[in-house]
KOLKOLVEX-872050 format. One record per residue: residue number from 1; residue in one letter; x negated, y, z negated of N, C-alpha, C in turn. Coordinates in Angstrom, 1 decimal. Each point is the difference from the previous one (the first is absolute). Layout:
[rec NUM 'a' [X Y Z] [X Y Z] [X Y Z]]
...
//
This chain:
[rec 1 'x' [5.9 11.7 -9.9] [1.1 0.3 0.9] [0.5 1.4 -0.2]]
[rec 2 'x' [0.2 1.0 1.2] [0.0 1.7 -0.2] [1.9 -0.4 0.0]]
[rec 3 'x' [0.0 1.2 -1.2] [1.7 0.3 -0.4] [0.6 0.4 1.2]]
[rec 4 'x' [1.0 -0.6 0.7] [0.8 0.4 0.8] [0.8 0.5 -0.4]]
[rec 5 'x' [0.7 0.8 -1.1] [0.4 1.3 -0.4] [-0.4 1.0 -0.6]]
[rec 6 'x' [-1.6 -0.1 0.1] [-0.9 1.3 -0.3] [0.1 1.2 1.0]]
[rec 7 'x' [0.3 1.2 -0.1] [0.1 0.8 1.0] [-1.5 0.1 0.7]]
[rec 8 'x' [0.3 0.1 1.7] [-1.2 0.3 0.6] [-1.1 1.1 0.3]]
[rec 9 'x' [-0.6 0.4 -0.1] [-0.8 1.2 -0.4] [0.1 1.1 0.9]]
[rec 10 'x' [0.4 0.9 -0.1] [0.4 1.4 1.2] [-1.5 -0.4 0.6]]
[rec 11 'x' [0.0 0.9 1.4] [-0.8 0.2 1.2] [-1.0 1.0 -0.6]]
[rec 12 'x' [0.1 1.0 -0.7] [-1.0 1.0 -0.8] [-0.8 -0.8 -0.8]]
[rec 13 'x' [0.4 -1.4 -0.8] [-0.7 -0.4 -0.8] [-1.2 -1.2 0.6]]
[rec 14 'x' [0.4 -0.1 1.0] [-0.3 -1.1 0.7] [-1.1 0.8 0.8]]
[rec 15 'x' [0.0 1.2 0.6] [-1.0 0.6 0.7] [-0.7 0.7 -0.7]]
[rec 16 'x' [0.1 0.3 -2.0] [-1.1 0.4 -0.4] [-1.0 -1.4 -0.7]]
[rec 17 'x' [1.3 -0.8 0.1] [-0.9 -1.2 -0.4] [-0.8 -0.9 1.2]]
[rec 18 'x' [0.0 0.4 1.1] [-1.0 -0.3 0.9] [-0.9 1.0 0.4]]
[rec 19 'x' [0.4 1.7 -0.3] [-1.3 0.4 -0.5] [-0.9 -0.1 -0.9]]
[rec 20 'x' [0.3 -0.6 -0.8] [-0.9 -0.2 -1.8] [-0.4 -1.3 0.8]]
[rec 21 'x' [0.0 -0.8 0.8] [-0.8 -1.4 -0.2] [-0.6 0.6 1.5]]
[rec 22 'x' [0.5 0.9 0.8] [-1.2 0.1 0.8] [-1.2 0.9 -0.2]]
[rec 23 'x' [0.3 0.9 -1.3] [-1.0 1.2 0.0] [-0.1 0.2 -1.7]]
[rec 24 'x' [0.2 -0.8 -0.5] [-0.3 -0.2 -1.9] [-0.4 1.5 -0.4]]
[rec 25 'x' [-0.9 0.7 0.9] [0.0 1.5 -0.9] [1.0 0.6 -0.1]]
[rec 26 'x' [0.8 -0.1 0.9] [1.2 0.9 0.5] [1.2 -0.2 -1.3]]
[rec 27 'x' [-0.4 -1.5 -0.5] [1.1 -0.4 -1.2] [0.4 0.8 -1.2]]
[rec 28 'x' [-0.9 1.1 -0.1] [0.3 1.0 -1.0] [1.1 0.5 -0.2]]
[rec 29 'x' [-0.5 0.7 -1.0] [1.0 1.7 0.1] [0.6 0.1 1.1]]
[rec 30 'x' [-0.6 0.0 1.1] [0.9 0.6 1.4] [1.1 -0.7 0.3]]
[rec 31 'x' [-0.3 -1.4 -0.4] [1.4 -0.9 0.4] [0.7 0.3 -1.0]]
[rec 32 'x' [0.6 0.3 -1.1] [0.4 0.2 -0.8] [1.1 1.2 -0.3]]
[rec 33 'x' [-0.1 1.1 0.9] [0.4 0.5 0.2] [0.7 0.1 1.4]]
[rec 34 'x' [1.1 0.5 -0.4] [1.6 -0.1 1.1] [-0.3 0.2 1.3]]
[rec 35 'x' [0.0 -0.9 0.8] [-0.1 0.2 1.2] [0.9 0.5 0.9]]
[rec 36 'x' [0.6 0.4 1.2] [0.6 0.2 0.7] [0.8 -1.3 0.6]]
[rec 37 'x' [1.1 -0.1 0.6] [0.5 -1.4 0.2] [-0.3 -0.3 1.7]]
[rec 38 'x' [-0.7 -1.1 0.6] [-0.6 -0.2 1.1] [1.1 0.7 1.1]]
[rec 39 'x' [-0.2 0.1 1.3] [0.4 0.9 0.8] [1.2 -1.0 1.2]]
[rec 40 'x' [-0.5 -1.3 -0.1] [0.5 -1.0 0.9] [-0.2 -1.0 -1.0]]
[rec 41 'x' [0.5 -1.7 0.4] [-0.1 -1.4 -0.3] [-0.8 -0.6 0.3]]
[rec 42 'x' [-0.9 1.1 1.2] [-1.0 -1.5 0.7] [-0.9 0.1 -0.9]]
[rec 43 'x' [-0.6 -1.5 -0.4] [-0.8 0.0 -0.4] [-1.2 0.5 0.7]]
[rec 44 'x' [-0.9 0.2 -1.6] [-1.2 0.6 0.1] [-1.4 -0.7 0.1]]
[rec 45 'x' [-0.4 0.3 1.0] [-1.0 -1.6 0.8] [-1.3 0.9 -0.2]]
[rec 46 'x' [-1.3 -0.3 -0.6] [-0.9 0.4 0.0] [-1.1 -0.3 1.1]]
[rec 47 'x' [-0.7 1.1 0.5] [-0.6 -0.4 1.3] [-1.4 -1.1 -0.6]]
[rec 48 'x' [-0.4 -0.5 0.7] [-1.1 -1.4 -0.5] [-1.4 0.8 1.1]]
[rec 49 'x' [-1.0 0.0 -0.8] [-1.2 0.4 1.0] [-1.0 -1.1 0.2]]
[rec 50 'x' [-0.7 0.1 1.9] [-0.5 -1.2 0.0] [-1.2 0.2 0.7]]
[rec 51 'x' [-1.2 -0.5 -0.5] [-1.4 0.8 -0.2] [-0.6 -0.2 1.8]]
[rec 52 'x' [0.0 1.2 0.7] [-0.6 -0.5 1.4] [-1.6 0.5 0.4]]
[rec 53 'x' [-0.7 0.8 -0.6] [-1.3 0.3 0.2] [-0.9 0.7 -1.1]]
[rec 54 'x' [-1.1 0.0 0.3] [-0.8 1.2 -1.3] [-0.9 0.4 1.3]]
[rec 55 'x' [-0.4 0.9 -0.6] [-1.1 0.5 0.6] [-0.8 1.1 0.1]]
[rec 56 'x' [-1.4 -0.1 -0.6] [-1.1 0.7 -0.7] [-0.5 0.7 1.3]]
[rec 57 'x' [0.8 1.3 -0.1] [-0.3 1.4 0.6] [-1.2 1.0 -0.3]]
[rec 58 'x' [-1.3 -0.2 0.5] [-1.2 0.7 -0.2] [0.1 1.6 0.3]]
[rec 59 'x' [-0.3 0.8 -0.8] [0.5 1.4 0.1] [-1.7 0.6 -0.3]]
[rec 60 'x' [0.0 1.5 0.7] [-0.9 0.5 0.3] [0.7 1.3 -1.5]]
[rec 61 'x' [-1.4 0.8 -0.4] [0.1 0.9 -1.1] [1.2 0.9 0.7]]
[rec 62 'x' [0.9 0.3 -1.3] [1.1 1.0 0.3] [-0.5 1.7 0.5]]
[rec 63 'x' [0.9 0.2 1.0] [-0.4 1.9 0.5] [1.5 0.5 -0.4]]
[rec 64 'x' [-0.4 0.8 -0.9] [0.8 1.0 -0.2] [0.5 0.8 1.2]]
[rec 65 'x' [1.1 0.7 0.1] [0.9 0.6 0.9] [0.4 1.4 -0.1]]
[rec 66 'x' [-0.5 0.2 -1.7] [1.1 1.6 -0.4] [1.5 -0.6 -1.0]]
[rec 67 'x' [-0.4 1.1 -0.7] [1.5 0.3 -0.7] [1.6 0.3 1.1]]
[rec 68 'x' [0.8 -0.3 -0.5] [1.0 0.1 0.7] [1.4 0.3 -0.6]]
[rec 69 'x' [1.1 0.7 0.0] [1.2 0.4 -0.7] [0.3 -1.3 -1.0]]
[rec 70 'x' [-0.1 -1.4 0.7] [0.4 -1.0 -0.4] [-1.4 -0.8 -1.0]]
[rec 71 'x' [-1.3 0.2 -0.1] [-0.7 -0.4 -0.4] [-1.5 0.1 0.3]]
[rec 72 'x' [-0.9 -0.8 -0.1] [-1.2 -0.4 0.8] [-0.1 -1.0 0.7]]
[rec 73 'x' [-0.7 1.0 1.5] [0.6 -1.0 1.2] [-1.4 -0.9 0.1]]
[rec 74 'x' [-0.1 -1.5 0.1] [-1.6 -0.8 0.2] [0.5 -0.9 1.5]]
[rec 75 'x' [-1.5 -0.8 0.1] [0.6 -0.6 0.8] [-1.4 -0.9 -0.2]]
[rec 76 'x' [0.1 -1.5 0.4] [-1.1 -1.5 -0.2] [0.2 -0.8 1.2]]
[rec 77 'x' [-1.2 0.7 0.5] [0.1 -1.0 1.3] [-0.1 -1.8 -0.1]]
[rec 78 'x' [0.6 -0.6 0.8] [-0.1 -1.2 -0.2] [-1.3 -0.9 1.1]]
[rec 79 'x' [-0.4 -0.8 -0.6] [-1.7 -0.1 1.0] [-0.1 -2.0 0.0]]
[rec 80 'x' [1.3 -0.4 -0.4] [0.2 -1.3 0.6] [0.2 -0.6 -1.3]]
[rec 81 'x' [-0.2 -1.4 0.4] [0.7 -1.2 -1.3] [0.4 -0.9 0.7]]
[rec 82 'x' [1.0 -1.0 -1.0] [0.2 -1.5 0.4] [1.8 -0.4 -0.3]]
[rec 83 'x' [0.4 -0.6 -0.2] [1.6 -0.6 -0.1] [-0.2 -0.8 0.1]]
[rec 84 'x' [1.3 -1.1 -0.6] [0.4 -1.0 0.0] [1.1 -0.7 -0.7]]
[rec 85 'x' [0.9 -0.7 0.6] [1.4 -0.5 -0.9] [0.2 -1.6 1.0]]
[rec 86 'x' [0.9 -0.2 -0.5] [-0.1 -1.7 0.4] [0.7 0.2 1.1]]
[rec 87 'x' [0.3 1.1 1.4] [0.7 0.0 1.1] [-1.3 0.8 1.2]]
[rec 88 'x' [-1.2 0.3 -1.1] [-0.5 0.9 1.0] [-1.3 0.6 -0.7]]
[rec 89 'x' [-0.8 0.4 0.8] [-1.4 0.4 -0.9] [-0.6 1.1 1.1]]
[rec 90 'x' [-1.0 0.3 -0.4] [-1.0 0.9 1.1] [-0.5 1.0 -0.8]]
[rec 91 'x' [-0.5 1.2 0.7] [-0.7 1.5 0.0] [0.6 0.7 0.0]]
[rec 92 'x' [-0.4 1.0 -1.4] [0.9 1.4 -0.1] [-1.1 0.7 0.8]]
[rec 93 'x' [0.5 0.7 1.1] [-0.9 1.0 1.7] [-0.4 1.4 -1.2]]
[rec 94 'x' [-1.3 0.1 0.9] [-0.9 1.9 -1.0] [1.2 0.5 1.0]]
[rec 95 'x' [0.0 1.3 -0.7] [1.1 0.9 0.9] [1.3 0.5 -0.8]]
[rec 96 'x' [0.1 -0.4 -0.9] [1.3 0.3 -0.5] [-0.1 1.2 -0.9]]
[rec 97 'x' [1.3 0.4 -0.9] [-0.6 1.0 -0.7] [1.3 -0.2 -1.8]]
[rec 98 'x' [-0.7 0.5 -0.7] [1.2 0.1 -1.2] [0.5 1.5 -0.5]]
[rec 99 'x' [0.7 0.4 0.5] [0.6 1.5 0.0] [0.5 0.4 -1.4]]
[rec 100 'x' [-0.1 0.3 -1.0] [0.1 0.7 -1.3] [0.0 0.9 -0.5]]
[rec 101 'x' [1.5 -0.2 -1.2] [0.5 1.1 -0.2] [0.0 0.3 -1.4]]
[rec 102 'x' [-0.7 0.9 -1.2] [0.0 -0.2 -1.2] [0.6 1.1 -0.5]]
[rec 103 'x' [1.6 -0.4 -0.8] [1.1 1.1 -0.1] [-0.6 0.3 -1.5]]
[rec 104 'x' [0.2 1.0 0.0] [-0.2 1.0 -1.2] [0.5 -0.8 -1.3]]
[rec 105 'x' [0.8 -0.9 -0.1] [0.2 -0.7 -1.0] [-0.8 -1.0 -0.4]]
[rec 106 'x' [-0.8 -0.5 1.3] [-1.0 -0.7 -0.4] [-0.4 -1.9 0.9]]
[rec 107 'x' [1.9 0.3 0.8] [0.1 -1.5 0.7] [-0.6 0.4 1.4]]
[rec 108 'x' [-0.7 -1.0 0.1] [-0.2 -0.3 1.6] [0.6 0.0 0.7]]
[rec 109 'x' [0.2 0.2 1.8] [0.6 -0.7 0.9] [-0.8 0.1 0.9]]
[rec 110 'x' [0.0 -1.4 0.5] [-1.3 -0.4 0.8] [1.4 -0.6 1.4]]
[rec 111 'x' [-0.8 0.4 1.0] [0.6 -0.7 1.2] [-1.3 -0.4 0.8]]
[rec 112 'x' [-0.3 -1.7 0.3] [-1.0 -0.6 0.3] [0.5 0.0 1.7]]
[rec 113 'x' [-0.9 0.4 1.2] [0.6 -0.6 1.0] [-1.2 -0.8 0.6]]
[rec 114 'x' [0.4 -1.0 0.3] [-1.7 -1.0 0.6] [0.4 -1.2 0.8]]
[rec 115 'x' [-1.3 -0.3 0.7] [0.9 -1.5 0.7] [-0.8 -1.0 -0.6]]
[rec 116 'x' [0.1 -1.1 0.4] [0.1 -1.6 -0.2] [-0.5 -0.4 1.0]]
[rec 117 'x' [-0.5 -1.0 0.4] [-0.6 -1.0 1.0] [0.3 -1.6 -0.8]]
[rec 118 'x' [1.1 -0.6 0.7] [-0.1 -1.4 -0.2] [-0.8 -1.1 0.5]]
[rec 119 'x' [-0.7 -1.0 -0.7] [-0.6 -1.0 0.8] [0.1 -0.3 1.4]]
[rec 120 'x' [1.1 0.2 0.3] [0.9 -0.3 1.6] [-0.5 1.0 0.6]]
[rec 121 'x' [-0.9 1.2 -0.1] [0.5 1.4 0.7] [1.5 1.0 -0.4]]
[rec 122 'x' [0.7 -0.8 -0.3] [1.0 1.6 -0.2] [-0.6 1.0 -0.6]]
[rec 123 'x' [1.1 1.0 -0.1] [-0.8 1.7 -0.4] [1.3 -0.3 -0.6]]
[rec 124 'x' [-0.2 0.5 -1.6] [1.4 0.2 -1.2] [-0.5 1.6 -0.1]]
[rec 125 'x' [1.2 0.8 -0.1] [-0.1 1.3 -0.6] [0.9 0.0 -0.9]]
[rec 126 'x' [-0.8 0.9 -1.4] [0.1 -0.6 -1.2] [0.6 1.4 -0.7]]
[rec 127 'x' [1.0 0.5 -0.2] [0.1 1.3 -0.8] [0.8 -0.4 -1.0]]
[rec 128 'x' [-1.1 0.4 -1.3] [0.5 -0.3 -1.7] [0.0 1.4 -0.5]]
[rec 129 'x' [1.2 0.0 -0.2] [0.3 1.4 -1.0] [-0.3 -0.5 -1.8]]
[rec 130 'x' [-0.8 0.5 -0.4] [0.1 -0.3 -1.6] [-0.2 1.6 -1.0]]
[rec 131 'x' [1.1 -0.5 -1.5] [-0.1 0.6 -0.7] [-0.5 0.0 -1.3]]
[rec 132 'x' [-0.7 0.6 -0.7] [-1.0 -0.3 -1.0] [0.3 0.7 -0.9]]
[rec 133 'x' [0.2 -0.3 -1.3] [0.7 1.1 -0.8] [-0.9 -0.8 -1.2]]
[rec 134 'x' [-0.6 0.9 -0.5] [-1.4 -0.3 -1.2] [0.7 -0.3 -1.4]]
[rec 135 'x' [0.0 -1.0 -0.5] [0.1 -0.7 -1.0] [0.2 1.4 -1.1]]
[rec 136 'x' [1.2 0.2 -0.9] [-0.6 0.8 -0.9] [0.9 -0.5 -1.2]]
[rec 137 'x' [-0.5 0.1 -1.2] [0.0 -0.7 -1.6] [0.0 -1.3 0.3]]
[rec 138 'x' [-1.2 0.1 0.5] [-0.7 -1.3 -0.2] [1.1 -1.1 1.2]]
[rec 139 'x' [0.7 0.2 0.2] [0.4 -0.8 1.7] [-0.6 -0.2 1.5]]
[rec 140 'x' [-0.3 -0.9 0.5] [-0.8 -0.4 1.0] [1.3 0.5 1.5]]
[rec 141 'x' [-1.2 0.1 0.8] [0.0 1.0 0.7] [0.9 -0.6 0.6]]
[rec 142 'x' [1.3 1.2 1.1] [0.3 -0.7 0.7] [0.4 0.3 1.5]]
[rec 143 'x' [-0.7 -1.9 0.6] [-0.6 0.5 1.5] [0.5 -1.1 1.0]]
[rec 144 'x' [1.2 0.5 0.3] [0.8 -1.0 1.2] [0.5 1.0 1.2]]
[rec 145 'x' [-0.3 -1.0 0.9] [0.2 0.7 1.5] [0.8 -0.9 0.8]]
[rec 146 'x' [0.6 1.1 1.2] [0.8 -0.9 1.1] [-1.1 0.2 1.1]]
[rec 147 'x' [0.3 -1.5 0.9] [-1.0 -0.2 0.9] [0.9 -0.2 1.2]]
[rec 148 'x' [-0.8 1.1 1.3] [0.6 -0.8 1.3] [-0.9 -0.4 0.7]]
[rec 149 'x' [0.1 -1.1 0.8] [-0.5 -0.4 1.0] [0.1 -0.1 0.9]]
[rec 150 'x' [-0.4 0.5 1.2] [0.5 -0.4 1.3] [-1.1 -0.8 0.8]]
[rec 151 'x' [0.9 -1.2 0.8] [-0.5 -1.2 0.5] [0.1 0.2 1.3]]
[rec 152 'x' [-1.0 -0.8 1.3] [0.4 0.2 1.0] [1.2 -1.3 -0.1]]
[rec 153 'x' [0.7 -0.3 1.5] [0.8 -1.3 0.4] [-1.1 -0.7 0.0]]
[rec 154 'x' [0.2 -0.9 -0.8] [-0.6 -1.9 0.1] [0.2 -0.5 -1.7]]
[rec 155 'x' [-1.2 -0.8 -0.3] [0.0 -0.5 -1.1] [-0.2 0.7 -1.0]]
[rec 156 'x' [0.0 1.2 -0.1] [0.1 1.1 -1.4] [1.2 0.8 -0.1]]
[rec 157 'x' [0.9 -0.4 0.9] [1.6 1.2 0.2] [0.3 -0.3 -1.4]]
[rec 158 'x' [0.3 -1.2 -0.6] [1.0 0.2 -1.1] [-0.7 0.9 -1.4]]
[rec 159 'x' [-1.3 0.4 0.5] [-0.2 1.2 -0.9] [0.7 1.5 0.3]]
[rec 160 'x' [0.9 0.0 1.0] [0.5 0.6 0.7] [1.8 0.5 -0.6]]
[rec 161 'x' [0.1 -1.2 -0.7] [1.7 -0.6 -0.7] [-0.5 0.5 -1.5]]
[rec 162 'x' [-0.8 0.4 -0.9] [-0.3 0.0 -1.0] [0.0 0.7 -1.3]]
[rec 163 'x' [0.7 0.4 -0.9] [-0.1 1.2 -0.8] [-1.4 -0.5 -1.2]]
[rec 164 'x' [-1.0 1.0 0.2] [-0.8 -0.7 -0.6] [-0.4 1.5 -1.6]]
[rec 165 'x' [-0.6 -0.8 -0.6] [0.2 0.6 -1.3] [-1.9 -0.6 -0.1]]
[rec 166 'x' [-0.4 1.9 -1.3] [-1.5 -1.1 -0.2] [-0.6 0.8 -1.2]]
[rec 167 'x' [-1.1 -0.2 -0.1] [-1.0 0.2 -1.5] [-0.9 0.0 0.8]]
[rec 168 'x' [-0.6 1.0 -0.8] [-1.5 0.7 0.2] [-1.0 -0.1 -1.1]]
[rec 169 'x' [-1.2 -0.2 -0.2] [-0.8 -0.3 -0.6] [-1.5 0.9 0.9]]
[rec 170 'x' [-0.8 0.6 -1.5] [-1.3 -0.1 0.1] [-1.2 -0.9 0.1]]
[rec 171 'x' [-0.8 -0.1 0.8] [-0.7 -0.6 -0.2] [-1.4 0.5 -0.3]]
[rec 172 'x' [0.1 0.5 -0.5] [-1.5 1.0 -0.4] [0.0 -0.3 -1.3]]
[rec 173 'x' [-1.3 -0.1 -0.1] [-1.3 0.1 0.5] [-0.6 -0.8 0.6]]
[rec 174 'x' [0.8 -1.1 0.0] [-0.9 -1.0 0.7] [0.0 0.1 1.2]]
[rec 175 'x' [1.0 0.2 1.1] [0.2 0.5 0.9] [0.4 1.3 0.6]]
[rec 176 'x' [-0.5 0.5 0.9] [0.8 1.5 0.1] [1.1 -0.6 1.3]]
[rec 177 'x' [1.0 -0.4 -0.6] [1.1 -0.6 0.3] [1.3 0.3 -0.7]]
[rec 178 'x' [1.4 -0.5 0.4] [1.2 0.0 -0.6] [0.7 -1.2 0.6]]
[rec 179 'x' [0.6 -0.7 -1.0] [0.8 -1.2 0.1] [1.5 -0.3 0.0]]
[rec 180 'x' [0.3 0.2 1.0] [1.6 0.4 0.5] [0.8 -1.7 0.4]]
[rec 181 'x' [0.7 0.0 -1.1] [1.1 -1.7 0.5] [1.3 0.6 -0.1]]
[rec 182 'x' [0.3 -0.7 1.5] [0.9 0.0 0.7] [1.1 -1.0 -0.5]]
[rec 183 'x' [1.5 0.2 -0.3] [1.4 -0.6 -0.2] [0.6 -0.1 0.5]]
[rec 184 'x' [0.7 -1.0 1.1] [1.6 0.4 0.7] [1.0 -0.1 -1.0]]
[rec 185 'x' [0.6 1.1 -0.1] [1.3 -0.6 -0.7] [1.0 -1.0 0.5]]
[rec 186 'x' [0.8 -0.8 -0.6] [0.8 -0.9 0.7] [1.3 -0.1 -0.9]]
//
């Protein structure tokens, strides 16, 4: 039975104690020191992600572009592939391209633009911005992107309503491919 004259736990303790059980690394040192006191009362709602496609993007050898103030400019054409999530499946269309940007520090920025073909016929146009930033002392790499889609009107619009979040993956050697899953946030 909880003491009904135990004092109740401030709002700072309560929000770093639902960071430590949502992200255990984070429970360190960092929490431990003095935080700032939250800015408002509303609580703090963590967004939930919910898995809507993958899909193994066949890429053609990378062409260089030139140096540039900002980096080395490349570019990977895209030459087709496949998709699929439990609302929808089809053909990643040849034609697309992955535009690339490699900053002098060392991170990527890749902006993917390509279309889709759903089993139905629709045409999805697919633009993934991703950033890649190379693992260093021994930390794995890190590679998350925002995804847009654009849907015609019918049964693919509500890819249209969607803030979509994703991961990128190599697939080489076995394929000269990349493996890109798609998230809505919710």
């Amino acid at each position: 039975m909880p003491d009904r004259d135990a004092p109740l736990p401030d709002r700072r303790t309560l929000l770093l104690a639902g960071l430590a059980a949502a992200s255990p690394a984070l429970a360190g040192p960092a929490l431990a020191a003095e935080q700032p006191a939250p800015l408002t009362d509303l609580p703090l709602v963590m967004p939930r992600m919910e898995f809507v496609y993958e899909a193994v993007v066949e890429i053609a050898p990378l062409v260089p572009l030139g140096e540039s103030p900002l980096g080395e400019r490349r570019i990977v054409p895209i030459t087709g592939g496949r998709f699929q999530g439990p609302r929808l499946r089809g053909t990643v269309l040849p034609g697309g391209a992955d535009r690339q940007l490699v900053r002098k520090d060392g991170v990527r920025r890749l902006d993917a633009l390509y279309e889709m073909k759903t089993e139905d016929g629709a045409i999805l146009t697919v633009r993934n911005r991703v950033t890649i930033d190379p693992g260093r002392d021994g930390a794995p790499d890190y590679r998350f992107s925002t995804i847009d889609v654009t849907a015609p009107e019918g049964p693919h619009a509500w890819l249209n309503r969607l803030v979509l979040v994703g991961t990128l993956a190599s697939l080489r050697p076995a394929q000269e491919a990349v493996l890109v899953r798609a998230f809505r946030l919710a």
